[in-house]
C-alpha positions as CSV (number, residue, x, y, z in Angstrom):
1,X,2.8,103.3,10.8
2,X,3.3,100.2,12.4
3,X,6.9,99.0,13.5
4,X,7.9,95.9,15.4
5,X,10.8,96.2,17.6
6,X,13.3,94.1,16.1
7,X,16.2,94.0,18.5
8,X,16.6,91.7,21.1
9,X,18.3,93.8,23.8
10,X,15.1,96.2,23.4
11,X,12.9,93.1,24.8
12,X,15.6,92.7,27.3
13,X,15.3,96.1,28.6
14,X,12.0,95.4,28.6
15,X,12.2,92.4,31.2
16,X,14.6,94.2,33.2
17,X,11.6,96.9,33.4
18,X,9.2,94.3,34.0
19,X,11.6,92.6,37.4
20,X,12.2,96.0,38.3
21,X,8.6,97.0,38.6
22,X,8.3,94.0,40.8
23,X,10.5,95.7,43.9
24,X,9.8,99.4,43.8
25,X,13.3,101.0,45.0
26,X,12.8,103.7,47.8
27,X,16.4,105.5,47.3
28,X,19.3,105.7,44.4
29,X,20.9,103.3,45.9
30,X,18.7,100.9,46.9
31,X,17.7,101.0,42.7
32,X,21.3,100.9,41.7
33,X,21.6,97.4,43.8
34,X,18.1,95.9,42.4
35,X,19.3,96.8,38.8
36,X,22.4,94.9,39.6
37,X,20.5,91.7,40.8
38,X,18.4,92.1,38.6
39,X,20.3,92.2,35.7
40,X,22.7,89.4,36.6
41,X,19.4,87.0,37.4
42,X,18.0,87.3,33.7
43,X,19.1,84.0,32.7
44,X,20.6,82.3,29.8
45,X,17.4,80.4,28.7
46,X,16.3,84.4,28.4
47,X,18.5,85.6,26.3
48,X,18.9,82.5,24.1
49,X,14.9,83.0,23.9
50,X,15.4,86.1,22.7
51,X,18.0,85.2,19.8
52,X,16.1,82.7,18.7
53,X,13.1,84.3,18.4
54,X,14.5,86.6,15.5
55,X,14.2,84.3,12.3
56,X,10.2,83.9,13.5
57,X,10.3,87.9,13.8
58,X,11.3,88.5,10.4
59,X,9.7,86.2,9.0
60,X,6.2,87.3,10.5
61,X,7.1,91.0,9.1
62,X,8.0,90.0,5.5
63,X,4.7,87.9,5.9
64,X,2.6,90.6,7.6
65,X,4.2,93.2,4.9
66,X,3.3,96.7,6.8
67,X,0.6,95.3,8.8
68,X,1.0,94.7,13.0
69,X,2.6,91.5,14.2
70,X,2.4,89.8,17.2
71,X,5.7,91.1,17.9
């Protein structure tokens, strides 16, 4: 029932959605050109965030068994 998303690049979709949400694009290719910026503005300290979150993730879902985590 309940399934924690487990892979990085899924949370960093997710704060590509969040920046993107920020600066609502008015044509295709004003959003093709946020995208872009966007994309190349998530920093390192991001994605090494994201890596080194995973040991805490699977260890919260071997502890949680098949209940929710915070993840």
């Amino acid at each position: 029932p309940f399934s924690p998303d487990m892979n990085p690049m899924e949370h960093l979709w997710d704060e590509l959605e969040r920046r993107m949400k920020k600066t609502p694009a008015k044509n295709e290719k004003e959003l093709r050109e946020t995208l872009q910026a966007e994309w190349k503005n998530i920093g390192q300290d991001v994605t090494n965030k994201l890596v080194e979150s995973v040991p805490n993730r699977l260890y919260e879902c071997t502890r949680m068994k098949r209940y929710p985590t915070r993840y």
